[in-house]
N, C-alpha and C positions, 0 to 999 in steps of 0.2 A: 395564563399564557398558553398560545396555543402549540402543538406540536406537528412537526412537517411529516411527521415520520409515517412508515403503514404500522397498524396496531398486529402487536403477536401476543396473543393471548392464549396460545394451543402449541403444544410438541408438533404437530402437522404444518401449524402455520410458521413455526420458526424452521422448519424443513423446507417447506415452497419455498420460501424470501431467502433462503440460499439457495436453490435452483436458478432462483432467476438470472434473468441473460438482458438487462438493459442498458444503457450509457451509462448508468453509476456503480452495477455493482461487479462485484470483481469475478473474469472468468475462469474456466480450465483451459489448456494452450496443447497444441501437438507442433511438434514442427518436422525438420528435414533432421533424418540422425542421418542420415550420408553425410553431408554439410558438417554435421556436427563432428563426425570422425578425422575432418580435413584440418578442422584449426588445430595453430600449434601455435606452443606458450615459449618455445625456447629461447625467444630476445632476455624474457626474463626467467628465465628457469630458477636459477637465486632466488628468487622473491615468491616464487611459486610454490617451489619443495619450503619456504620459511611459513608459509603460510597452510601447507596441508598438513605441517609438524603442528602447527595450530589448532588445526581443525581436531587433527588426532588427538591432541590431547585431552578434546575435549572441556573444557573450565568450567564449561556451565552443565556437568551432567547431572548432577543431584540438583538444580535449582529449579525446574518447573515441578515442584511438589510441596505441598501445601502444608504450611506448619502448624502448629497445636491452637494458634489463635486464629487464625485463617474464619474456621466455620465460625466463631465469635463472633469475627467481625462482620461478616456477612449477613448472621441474623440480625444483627442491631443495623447495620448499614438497609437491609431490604426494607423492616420496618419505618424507616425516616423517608425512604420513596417517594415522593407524591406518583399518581399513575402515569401523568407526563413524560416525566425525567426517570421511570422504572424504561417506558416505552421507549427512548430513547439510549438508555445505555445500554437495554436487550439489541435494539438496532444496531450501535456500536458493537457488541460484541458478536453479532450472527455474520456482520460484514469484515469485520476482524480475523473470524474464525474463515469465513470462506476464501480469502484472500491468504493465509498462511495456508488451508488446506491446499490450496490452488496450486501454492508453490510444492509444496511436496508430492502432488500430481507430477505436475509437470517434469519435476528431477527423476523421481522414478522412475517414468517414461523412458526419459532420455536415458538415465543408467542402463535398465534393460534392453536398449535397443544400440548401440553404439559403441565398442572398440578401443577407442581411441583412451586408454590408459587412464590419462591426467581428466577429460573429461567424467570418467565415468570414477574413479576416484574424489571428485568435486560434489560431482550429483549425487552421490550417496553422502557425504556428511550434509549437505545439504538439506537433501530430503530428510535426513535423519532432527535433525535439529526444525526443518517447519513442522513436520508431525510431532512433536512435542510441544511447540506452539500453541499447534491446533489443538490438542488434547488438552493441555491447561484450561484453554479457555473454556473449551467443550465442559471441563467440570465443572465453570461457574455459572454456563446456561443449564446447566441440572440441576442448580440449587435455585433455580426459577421453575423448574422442570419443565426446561427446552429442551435437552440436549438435541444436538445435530446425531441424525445418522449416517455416519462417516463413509459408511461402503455403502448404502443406495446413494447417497449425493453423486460419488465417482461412480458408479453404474447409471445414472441418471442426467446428470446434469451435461448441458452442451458442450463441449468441445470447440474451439476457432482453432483454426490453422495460424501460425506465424510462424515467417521466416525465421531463420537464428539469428540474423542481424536483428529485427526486431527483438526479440526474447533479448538478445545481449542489454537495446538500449533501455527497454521496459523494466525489466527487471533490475539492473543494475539502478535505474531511478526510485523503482518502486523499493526498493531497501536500501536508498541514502535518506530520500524522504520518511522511510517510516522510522530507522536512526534519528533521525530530527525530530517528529513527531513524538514519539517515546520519550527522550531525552528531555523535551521543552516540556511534558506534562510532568513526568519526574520530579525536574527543577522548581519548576513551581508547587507542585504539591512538597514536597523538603522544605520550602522557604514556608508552606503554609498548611502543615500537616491538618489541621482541622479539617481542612476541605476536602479530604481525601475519605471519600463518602464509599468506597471499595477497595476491600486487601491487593485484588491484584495488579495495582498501580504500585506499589511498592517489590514489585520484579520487575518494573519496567528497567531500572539502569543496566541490569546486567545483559536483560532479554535484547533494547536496543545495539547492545555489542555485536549480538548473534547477527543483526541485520546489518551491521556496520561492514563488517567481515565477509558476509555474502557479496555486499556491495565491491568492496575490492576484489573479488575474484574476480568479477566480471569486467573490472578494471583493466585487469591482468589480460586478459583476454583480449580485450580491446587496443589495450595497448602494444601486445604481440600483433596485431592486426592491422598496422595504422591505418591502413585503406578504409577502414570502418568507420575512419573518423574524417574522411576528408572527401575531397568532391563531391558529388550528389548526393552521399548519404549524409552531408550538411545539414540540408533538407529534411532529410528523418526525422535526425536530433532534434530538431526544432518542433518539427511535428511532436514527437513524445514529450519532449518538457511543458510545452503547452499543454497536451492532452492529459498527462499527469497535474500539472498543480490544478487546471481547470475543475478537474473531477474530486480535487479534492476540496475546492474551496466551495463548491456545488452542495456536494456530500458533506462539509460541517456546516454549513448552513443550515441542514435541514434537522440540526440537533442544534441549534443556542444554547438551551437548557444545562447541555452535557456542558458543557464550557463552561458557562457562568457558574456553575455548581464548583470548581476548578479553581472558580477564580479569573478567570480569559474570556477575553472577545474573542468569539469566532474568527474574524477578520485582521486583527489583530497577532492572534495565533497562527494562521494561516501566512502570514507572511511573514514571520518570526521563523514559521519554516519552511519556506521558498528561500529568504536570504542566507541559512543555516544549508539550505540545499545548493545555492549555487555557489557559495562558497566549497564546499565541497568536491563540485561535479565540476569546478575552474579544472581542477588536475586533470581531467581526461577531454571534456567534449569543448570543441573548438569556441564555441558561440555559449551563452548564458542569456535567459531574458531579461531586459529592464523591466524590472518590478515596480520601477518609481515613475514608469510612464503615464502621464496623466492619463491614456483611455485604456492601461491594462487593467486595474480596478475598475474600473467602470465595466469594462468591457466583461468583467467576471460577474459582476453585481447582476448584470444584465443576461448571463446565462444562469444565473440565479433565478430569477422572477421567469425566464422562458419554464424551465424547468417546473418550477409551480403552476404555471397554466397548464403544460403539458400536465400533468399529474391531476389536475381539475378535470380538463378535458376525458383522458382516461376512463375516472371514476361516473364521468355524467355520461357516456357512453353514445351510442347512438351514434346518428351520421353526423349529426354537429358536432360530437366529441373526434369524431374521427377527423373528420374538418380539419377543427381545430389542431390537432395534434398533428397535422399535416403542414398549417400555416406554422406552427410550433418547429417543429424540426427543420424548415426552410429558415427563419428565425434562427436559430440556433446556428445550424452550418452558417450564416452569411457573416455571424456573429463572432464565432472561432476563426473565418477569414481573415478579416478583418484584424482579431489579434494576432493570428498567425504572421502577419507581414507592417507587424508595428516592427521599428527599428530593433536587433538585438545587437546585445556587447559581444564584440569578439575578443575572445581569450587569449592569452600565449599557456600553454601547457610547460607545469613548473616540472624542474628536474625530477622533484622526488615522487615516487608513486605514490606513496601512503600519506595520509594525513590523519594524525593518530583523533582518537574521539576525546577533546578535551574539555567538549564546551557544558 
């Protein structure tokens, strides 16, 4: 079978491929900390101070660390590999790792740069919790001997600007989503421990908490805010829910392997957690997309295969690769259009803020 992925066969090469800056892989963020010093959480102050008693307590501080079986399983799990699906969980975890790195960028940032109390008491457990994350993972690309290096990456890597309305909507999806994510592989590797072909799927249940919890802060936020959720910035919402599952269902795609080894269809998984996502994200953002619309699959499928000519084109280089990748990205935007302004479900927003993690 073949694999979608770029091959990392070198500490250098799993260094570049979290540099990168393209439509799939995850960035660093700066934004406005004036902006940021302005929000205020006191509609729910209650739910705010119950939740940084939360934070503070900490529950998961002794859990990113690795037990006396861990390297066991790893050596017997590396050997059963084919180079396929070795190539694909490395991808997995370099994009894992820059996407949790990313977040504890970003809070640091904002921590040092901003005032405003509640905010900066946030960003710091925050940040505290993705940088262990990141470090977990970091120690399972060293037993391939990848490891990321963590301080050229944030000396290195690009920067995008985003507003804090964005940061609130992104991020508050990009850690319900990965809540969902974690949890549904969890589940199923539990139901079907054989297939659990690496140790570090066995901290997903409690790791998924840590994103659960992020998730509702920015809840909080949001919901102190309500402006954030209504007139124009409708529009947003809509934009980032799309732009988030799109990228995700894009990006497992290009790993089958990883799945099927699991036990899951790619596609199948992916929308096990979209529905587990909008279930979820009914409590805050006004609008949800219909998942069950005949041309949103399609219409993913098809930023799939764009995606892979892009990638083709790329590698064959030249003015015809450019070409291509030009007709490829026209392709693609007219594509996301297109879903963009299929029908979506409008929400009513239920009383309670929290929805505990049950599933």
């Amino acid at each position: 079978m073949s694999t979608y992925v770029q091959a990392i066969d070198s500490q250098d090469q799993a260094n570049q491929k979290a540099k990168q800056n393209t439509m799939l892989s995850p960035r660093f963020y700066t934004t406005d900390f004036d902006a940021m010093n302005r929000i205020s959480v006191e509609p729910f102050r209650r739910e705010w101070d119950v939740m940084m008693k939360e934070y503070e307590g900490d529950n998961n501080h002794d859990h990113f660390q690795r037990d006396a079986t861990f390297a066991q399983e790893v050596e017997a799990s590396m050997a059963k590999l084919s180079p396929e699906m070795r190539q694909e969980f490395i991808d997995f975890l370099v994009g894992s790792l820059t996407s949790e790195f990313s977040g504890c960028i970003l809070y640091n940032e904002i921590r040092k740069h901003v005032d405003n109390p509640d905010i900066k008491q946030l960003m710091t457990f925050m940040a505290r919790d993705e940088s262990r994350h990141a470090g977990f993972i970091n120690q399972s690309l060293r037993d391939f001997n990848l490891g990321i290096d963590l301080g050229d990456l944030k000396r290195t890597k690009k920067y995008t600007f985003f507003k804090p309305k964005y940061i609130y909507y992104a991020t508050y999806l990009s850690e319900k989503i990965g809540y969902a994510r974690y949890i549904t592989i969890f589940r199923q590797l539990e139901k079907s421990p054989e297939k659990r072909f690496h140790p570090i799927f066995r901290w997903f249940e409690r790791w998924c908490n840590d994103e659960f919890r992020h998730g509702e802060s920015f809840a909080l936020i949001m919901r102190s805010n309500p402006k954030l959720l209504s007139g124009l910035n409708v529009y947003w919402i809509r934009f980032f829910l799309l732009a988030v599952y799109a990228t995700m269902y894009v990006r497992d795609h290009t790993r089958p392997m990883l799945h099927e080894a699991m036990g899951l269809h790619s596609s199948e998984y992916d929308f096990a957690v979209f529905r587990m996502t909008n279930e979820i994200t009914k409590q805050v953002f006004p609008v949800a997309l219909d998942l069950d619309h005949p041309q949103f699959k399609a219409g993913l499928e098809r930023l799939f295969a764009i995606s892979l000519a892009n990638d083709r084109a790329k590698a064959r280089g030249g003015i015809t690769g450019k070409i291509t990748q030009a007709v490829c990205a026209v392709k693609a935007l007219a594509t996301f259009t297109r879903l963009y302004f299929l029908p979506v479900q409008k929400q009513t927003i239920t009383a309670d803020v929290r929805l505990a993690p049950t599933w």
